[in-house]
DSSP file (Angstrom, degrees, kcal/mol; ACC not computed):
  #  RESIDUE AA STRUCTURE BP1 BP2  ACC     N-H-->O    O-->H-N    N-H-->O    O-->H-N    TCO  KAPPA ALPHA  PHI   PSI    X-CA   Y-CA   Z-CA
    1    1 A X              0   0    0      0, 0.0     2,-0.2     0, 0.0     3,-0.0   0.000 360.0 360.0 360.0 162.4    2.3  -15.3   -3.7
    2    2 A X     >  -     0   0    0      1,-0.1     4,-1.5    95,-0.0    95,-0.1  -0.378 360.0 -92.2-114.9-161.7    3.8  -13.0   -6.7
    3    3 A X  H  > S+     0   0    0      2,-0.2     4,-2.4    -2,-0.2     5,-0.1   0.856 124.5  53.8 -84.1 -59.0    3.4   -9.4   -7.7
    4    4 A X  H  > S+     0   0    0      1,-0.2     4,-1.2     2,-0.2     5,-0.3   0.976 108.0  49.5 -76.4 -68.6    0.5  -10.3   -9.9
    5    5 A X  H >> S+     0   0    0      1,-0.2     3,-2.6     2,-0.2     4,-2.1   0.770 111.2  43.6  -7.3 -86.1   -1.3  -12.0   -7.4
    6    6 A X  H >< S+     0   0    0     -4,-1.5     3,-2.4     1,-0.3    -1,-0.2   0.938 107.3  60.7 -52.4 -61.1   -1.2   -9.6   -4.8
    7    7 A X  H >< S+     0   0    0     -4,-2.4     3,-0.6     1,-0.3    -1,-0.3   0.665  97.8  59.1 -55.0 -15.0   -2.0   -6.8   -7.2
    8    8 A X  H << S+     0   0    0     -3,-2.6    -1,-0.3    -4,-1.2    -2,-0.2   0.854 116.4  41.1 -49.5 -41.8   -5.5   -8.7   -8.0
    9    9 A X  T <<  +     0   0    0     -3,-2.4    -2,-0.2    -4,-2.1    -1,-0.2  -0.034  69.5 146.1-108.1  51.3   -6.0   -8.2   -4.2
   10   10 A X    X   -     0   0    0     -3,-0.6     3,-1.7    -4,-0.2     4,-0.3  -0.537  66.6-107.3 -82.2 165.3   -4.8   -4.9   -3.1
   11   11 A X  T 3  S+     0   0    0      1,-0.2     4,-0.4     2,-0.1    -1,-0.2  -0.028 112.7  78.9 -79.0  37.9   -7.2   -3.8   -0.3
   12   12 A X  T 3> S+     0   0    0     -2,-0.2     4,-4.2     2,-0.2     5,-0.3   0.687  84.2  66.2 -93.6 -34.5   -8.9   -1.3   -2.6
   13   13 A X  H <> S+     0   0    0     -3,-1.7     4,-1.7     1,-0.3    -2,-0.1   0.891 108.6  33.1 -46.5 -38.2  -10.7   -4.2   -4.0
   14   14 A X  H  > S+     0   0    0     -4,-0.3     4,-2.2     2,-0.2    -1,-0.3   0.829 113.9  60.4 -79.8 -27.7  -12.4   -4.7   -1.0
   15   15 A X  H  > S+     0   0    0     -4,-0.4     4,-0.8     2,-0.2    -2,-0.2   0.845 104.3  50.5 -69.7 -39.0  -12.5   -0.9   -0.2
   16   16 A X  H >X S+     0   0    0     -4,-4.2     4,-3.2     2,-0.2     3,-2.1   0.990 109.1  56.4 -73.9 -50.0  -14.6   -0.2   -3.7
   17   17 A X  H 3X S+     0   0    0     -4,-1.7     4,-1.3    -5,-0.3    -2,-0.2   0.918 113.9  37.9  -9.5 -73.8  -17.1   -3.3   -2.4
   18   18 A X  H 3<>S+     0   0    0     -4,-2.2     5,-0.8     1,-0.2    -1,-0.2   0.651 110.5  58.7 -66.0  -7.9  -17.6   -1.4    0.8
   19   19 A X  H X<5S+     0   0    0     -3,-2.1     3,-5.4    -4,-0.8     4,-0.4   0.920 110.8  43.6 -95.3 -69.9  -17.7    1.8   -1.3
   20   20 A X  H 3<5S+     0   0    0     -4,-3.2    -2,-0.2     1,-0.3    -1,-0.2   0.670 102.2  67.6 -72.0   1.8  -20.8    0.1   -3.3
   21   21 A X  T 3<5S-     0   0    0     -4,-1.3    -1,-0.3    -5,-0.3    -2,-0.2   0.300 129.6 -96.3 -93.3  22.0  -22.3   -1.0   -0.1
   22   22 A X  T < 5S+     0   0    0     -3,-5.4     2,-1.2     1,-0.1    -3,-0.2   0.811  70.7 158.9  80.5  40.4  -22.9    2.8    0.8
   23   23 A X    > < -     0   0    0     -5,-0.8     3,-2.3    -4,-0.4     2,-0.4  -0.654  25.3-164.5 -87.2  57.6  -19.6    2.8    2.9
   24   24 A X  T 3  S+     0   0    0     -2,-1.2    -1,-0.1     1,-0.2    -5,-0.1   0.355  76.5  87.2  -1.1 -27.1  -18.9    6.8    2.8
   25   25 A X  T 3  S+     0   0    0     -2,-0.4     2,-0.6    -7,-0.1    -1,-0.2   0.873  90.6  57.2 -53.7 -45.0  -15.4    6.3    3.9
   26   26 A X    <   -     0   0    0     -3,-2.3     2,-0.3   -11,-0.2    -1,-0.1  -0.809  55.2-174.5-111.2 128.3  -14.6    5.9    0.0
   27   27 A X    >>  -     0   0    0     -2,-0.6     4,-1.6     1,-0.1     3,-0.6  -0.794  41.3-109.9-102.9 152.9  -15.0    7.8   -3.2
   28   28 A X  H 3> S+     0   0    0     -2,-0.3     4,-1.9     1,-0.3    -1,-0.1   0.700 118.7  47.4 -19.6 -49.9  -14.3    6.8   -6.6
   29   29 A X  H 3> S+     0   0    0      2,-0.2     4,-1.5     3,-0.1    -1,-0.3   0.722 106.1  56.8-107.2 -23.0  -11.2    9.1   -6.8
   30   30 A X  H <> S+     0   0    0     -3,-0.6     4,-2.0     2,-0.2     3,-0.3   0.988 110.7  46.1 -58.7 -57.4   -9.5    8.0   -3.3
   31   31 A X  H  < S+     0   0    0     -4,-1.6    -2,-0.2     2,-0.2    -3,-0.1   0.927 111.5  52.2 -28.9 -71.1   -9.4    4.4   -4.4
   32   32 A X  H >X S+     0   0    0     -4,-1.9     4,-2.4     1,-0.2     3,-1.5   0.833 106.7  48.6 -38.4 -52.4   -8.1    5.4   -7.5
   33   33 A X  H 3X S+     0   0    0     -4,-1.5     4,-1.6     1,-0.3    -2,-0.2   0.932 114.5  50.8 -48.5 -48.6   -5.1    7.5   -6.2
   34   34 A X  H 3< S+     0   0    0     -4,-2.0    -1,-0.3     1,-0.3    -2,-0.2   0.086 107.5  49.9 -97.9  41.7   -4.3    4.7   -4.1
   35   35 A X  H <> S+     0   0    0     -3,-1.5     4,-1.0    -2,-0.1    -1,-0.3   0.705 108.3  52.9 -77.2 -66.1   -4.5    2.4   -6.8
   36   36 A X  H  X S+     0   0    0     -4,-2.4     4,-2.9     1,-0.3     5,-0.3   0.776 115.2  41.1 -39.0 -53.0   -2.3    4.6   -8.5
   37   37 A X  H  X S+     0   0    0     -4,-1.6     4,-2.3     1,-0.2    -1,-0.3   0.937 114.7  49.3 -71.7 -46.7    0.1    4.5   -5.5
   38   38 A X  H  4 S+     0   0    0     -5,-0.2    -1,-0.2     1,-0.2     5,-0.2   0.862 110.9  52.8 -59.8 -37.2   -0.2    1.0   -4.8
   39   39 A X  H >X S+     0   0    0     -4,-1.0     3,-4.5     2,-0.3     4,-2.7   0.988 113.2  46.3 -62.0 -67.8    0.5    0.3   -9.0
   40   40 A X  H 3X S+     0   0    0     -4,-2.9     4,-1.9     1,-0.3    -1,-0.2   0.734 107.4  55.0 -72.7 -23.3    3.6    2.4   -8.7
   41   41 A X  H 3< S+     0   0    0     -4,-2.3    -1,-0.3    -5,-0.3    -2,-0.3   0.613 111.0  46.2 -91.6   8.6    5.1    0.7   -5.3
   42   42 A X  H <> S+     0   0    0     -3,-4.5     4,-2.3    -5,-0.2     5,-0.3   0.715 112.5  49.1 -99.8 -22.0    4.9   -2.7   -6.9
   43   43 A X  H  X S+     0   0    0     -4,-2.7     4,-2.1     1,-0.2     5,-0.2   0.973 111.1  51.4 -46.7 -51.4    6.5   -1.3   -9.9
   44   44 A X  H  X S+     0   0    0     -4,-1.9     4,-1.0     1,-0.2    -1,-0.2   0.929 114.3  43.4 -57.4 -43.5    9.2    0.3   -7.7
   45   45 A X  H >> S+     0   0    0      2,-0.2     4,-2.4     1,-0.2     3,-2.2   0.981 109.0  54.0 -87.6 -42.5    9.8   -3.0   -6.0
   46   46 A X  H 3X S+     0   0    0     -4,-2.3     4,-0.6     1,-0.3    -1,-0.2   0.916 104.0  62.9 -67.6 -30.7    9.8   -5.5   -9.4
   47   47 A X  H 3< S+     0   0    0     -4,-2.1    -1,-0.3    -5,-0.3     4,-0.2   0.783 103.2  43.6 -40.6 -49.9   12.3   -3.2  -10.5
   48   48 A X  H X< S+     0   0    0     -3,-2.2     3,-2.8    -4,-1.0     4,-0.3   0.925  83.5 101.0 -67.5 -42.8   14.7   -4.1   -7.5
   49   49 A X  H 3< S+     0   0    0     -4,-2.4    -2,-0.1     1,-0.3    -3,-0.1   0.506  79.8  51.7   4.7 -66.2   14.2   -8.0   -7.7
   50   50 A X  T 3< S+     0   0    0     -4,-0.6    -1,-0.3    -3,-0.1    -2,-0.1   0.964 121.9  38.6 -63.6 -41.5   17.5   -8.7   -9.5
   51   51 A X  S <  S-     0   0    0     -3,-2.8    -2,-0.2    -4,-0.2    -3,-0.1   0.941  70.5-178.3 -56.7 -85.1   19.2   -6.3   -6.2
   52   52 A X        +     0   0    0     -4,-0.3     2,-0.6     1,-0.2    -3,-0.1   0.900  16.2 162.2  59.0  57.7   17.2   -7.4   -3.4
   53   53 A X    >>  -     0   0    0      1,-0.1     3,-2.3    47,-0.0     4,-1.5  -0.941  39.9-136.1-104.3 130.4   19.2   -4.9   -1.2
   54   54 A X  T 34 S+     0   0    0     -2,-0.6     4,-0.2     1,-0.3     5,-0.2   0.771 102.6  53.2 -51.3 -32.6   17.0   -4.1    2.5
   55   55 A X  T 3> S+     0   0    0      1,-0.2     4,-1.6     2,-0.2    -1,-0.3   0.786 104.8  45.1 -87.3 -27.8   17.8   -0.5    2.0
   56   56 A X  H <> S+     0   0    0     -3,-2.3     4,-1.6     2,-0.2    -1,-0.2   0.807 110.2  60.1 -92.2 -28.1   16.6    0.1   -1.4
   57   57 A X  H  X S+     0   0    0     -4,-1.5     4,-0.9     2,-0.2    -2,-0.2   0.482 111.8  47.3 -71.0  -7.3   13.0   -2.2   -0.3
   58   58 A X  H  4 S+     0   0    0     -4,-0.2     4,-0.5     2,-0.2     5,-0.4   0.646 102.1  51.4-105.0 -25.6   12.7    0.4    2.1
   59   59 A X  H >X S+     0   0    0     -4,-1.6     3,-1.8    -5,-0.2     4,-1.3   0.878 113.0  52.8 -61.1 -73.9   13.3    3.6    0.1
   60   60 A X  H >X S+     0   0    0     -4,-1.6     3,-3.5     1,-0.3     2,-2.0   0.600 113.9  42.2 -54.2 -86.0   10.4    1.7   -2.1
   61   61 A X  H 3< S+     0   0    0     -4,-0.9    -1,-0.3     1,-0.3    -2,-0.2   0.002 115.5  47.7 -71.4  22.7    8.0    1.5    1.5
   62   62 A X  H <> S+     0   0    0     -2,-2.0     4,-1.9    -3,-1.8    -1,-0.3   0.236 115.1  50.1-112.6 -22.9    8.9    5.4    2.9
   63   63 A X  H <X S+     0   0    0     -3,-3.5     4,-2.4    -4,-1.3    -2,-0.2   0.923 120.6  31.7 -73.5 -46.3    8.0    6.5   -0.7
   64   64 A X  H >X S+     0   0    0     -4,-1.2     3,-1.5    -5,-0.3     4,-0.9   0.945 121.4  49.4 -61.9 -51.0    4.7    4.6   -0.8
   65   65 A X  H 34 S+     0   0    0      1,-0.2     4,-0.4     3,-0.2    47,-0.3   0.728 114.7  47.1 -63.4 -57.4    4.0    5.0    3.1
   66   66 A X  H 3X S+     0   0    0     -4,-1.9     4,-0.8     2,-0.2    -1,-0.2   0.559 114.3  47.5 -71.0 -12.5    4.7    8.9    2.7
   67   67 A X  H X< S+     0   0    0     -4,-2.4     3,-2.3    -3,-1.5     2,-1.3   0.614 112.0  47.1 -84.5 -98.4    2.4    9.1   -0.6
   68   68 A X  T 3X S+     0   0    0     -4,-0.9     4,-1.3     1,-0.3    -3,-0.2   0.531 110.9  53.6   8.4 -39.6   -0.4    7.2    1.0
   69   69 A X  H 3> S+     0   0    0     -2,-1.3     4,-3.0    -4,-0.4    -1,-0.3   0.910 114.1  45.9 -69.8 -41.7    0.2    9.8    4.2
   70   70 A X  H <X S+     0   0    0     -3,-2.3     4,-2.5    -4,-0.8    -2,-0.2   0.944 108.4  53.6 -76.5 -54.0   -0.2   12.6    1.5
   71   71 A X  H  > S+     0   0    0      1,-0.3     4,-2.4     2,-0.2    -1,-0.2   0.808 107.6  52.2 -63.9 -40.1   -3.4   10.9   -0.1
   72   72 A X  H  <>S+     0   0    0     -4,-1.3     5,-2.3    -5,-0.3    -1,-0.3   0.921 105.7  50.9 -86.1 -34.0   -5.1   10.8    3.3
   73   73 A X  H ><5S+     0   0    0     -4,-3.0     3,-1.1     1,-0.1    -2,-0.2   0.994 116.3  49.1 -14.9 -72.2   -4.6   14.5    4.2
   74   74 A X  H 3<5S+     0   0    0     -4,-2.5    -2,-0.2     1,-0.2    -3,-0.2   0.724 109.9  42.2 -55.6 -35.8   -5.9   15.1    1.1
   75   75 A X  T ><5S-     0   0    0     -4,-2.4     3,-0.6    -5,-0.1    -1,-0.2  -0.198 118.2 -90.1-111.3  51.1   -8.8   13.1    0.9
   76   76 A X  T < 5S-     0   0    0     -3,-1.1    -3,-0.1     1,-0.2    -2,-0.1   0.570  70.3 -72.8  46.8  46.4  -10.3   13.7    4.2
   77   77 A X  T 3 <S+     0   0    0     -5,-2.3    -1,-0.2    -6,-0.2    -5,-0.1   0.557  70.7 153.6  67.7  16.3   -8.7   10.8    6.3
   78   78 A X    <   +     0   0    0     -3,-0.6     2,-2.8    -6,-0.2     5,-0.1   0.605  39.7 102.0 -77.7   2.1  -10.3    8.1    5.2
   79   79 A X        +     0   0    0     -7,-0.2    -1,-0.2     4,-0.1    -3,-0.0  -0.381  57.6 167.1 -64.0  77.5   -7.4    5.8    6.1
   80   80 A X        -     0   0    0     -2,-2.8    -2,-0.0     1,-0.1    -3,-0.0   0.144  48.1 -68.5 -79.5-151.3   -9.1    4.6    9.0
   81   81 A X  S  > S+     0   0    0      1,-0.2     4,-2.0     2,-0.1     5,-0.3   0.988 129.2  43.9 -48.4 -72.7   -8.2    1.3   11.5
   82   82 A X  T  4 S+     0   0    0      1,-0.3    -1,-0.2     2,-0.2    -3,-0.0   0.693 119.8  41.5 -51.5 -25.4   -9.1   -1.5    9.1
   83   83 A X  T >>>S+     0   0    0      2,-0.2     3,-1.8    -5,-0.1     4,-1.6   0.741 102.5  64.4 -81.7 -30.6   -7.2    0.2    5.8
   84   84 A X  H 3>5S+     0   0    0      1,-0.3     4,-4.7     3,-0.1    -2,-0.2   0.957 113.2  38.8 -53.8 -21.9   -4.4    1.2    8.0
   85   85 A X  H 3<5S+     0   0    0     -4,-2.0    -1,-0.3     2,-0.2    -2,-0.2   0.529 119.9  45.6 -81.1   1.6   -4.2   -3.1    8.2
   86   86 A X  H X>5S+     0   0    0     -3,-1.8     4,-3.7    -5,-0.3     3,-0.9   0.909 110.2  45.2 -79.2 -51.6   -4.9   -3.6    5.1
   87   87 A X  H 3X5S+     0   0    0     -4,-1.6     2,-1.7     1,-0.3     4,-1.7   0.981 115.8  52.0 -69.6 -74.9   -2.8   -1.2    3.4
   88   88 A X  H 3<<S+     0   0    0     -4,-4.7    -1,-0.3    -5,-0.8    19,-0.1  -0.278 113.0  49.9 -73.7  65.4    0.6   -2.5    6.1
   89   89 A X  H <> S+     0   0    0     -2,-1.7     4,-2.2    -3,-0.9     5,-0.3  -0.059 110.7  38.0 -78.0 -57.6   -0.1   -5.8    5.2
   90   90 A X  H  X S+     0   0    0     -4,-3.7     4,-1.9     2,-0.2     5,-0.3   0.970 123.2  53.3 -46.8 -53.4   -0.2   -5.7    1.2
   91   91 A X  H >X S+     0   0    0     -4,-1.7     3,-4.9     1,-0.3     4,-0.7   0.741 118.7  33.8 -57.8-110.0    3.0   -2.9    2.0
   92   92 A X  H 3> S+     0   0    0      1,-0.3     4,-1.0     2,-0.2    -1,-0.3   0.546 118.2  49.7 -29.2 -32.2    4.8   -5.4    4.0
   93   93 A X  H 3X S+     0   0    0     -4,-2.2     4,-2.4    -3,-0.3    -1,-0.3   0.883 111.7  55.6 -69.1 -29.1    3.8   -8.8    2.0
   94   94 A X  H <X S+     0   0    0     -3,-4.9     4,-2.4    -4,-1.9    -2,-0.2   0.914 110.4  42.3 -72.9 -51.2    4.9   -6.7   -1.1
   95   95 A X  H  X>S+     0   0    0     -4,-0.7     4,-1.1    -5,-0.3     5,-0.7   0.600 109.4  56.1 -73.1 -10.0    8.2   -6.2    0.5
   96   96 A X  H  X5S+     0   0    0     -4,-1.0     4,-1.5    -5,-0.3     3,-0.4   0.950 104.5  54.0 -72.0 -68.1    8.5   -9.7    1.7
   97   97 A X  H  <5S+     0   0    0     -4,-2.4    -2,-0.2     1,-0.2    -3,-0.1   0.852 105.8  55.9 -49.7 -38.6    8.0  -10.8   -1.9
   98   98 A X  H  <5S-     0   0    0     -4,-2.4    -1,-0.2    -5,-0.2    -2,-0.2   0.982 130.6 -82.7 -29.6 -68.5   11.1   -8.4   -2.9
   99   99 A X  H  <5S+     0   0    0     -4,-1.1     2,-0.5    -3,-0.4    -3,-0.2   0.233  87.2 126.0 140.9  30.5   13.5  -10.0   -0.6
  100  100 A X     << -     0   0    0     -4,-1.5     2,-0.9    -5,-0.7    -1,-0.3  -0.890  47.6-147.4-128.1 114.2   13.1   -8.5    2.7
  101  101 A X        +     0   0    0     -2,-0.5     2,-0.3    -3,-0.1    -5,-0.1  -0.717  43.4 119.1 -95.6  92.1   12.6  -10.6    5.1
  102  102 A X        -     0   0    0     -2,-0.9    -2,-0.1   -10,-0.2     3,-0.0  -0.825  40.5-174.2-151.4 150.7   10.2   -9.1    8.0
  103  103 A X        +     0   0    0     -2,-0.3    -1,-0.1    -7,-0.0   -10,-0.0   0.149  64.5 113.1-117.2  -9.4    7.2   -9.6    9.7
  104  104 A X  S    S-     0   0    0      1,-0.1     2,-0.9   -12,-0.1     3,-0.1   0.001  86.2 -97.6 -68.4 155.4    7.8   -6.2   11.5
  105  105 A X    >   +     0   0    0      1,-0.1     3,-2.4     2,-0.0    -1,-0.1  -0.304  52.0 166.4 -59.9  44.2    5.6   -3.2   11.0
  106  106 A X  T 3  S+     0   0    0     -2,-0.9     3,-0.4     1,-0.3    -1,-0.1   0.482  72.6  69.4 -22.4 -34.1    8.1   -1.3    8.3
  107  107 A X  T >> S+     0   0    0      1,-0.2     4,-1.8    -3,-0.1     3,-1.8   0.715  82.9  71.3 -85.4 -37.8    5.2    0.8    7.5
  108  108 A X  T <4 S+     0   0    0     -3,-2.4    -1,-0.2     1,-0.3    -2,-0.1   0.292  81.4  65.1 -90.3   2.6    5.2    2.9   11.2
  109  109 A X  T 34 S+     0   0    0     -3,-0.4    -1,-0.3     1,-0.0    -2,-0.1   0.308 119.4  32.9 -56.5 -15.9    8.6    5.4   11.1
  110  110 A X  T <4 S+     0   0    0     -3,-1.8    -2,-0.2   -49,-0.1     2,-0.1   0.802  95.3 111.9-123.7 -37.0    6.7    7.0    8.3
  111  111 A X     <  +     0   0    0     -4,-1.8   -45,-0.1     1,-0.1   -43,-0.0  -0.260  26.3 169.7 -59.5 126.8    3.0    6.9    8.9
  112  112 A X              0   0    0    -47,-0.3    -1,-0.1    -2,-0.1   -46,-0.0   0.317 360.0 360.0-107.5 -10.2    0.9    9.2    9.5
  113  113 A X              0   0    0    -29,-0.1    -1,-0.1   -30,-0.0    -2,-0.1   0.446 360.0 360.0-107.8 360.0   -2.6    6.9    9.0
């Protein structure tokens, strides 16, 4: 899978679905922020590519991990179970595609969701 790929399927896609299927969990403007978040940690990462050094794919996944912590404060937890797996799988697939080679949970030294 690429960068463009995955970013057709970040889990928001599915999240605005449930959103229009009367799913309460989601509003218009939490989706968006984590869109926004999502946008800017694959930016962060295509940006390493030519490095591929493991420390610098993880500054990218404690920045994202710790916005994403911030965004659910703010917008009244709605990180529940099923995003927190959505959300550390696109994170971790994202970083795979980088150059970091893990299956591991990356996501859970920083996460708060």
């Amino acid at each position: 899978m690429t960068f463009e790929e995955l970013t057709k399927n970040k889990p928001t896609v599915e999240w605005k679905q449930r959103m229009d299927e009367d799913d309460d969990l989601f509003t218009e403007e939490n989706i968006n922020a984590t869109n926004e978040v999502l946008d800017t940690y694959i930016k962060s990462l295509k940006e390493l590519r030519n490095n591929r050094i493991e420390e610098e794919i993880l500054e990218c996944v404690k920045t994202v991990v710790i916005r994403l912590n911030e965004l659910n404060n703010n917008y009244d937890y709605f990180i529940e179970t099923m995003e927190r797996e959505e959300l550390c799988d696109f994170i971790i697939e994202s970083a795979n595609i980088a150059g970091l080679d893990t299956e591991e949970d990356i996501t859970e030294e920083w996460r708060e969701w």
